[in-house]
PLY file of the C-alpha trace (Angstrom):
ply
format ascii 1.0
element vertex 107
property float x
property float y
property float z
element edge 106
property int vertex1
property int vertex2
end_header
6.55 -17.46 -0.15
8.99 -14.63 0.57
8.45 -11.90 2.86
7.51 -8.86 1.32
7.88 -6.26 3.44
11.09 -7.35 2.64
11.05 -6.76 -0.98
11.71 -3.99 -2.81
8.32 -2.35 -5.58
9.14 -3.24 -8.79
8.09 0.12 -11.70
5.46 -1.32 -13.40
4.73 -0.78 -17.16
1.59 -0.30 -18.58
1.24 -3.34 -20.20
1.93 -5.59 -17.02
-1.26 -7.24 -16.41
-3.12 -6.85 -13.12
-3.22 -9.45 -10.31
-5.70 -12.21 -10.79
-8.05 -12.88 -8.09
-6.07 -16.10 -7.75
-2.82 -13.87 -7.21
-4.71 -11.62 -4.75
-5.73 -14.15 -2.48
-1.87 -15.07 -2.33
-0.78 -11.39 -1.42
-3.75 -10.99 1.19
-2.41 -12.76 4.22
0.68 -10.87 4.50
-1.61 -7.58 4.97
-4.43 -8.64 6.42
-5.36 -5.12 7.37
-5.86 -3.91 4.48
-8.90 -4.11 2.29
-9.48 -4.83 -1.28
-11.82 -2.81 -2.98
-13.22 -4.77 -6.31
-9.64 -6.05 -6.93
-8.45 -2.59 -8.01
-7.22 -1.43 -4.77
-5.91 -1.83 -1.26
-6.87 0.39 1.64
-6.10 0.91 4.91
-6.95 3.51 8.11
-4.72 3.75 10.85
-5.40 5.55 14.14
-3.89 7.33 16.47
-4.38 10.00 19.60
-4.02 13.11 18.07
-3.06 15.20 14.16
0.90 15.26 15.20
1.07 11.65 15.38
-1.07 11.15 12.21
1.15 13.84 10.38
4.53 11.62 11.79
3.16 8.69 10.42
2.49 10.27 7.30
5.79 11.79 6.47
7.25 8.22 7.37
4.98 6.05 5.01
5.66 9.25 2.39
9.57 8.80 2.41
9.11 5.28 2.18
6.82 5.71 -0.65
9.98 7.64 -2.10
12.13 5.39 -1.62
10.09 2.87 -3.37
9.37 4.99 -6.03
5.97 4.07 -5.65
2.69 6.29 -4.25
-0.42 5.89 -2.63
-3.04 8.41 -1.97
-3.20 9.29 1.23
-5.66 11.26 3.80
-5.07 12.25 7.25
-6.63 14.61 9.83
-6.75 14.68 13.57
-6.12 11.04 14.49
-5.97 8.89 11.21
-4.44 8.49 8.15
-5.96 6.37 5.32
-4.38 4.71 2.74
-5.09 3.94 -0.87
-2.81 2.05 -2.82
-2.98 0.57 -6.57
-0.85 0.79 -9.59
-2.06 3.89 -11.80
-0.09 2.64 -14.96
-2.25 -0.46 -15.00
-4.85 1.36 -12.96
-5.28 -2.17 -10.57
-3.16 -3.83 -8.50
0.37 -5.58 -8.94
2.49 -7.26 -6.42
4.57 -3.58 -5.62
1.18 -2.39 -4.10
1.18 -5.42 -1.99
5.14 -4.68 -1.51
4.14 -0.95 -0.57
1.18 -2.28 1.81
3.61 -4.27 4.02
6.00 -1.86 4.01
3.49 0.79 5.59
2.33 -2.09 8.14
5.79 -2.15 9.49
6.33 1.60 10.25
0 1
1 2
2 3
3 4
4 5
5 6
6 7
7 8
8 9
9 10
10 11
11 12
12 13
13 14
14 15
15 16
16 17
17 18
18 19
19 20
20 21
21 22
22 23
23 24
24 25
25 26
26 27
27 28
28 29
29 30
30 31
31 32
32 33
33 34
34 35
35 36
36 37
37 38
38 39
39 40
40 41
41 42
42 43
43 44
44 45
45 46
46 47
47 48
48 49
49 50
50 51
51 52
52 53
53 54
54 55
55 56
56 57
57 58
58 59
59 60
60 61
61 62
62 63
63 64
64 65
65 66
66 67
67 68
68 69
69 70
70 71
71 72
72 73
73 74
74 75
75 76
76 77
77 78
78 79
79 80
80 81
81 82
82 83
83 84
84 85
85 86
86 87
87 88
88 89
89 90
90 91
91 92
92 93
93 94
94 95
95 96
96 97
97 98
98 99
99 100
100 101
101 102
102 103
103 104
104 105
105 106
């Protein structure tokens, strides 16, 4: 299986079909921090020691999120920043969230 924090999110159209549970359990290992919410979502929290960090991290994983052209929601405040990350044209997940998800981890 390829890397895919190496890949690059793929715009999704609304009638690609969301990832199986089968395909899910493929993706899952290469973000093991994240969680999947009822297969329509991934989320992750990060820490860290204070709101400047949090905020740094957040502009990165936003400029990334740019750059892939795809967006998760996101929620910080003094020393986190949670992510929430699914396709809203298929409203579920597709391998770019998965792309997106590894992409963050790296940061």
């Amino acid at each position: 299986m390829t890397i895919l924090a190496e890949r690059e999110c793929i715009p999704c159209k609304g009638d690609t079909p969301t990832l199986t549970g089968e395909q899910i359990a493929k993706f899952q290992p290469q973000v093991p921090e994240w969680s999947i919410e009822n297969t329509h979502n991934l989320k992750r929290r990060f820490l860290f020691q204070d709101f400047r960090d949090a905020l740094v991290f957040v502009n990165k994983a936003g400029e990334l999120a740019e750059q892939q052209g795809h967006h998760p929601d996101i929620c910080f405040g003094w020393g986190y920043a949670e992510f929430k990350v699914w396709t809203h044209a298929i409203d579920g997940l597709s391998e770019s969230d998965f792309i997106l998800a590894a992409k963050i981890d790296r940061l």
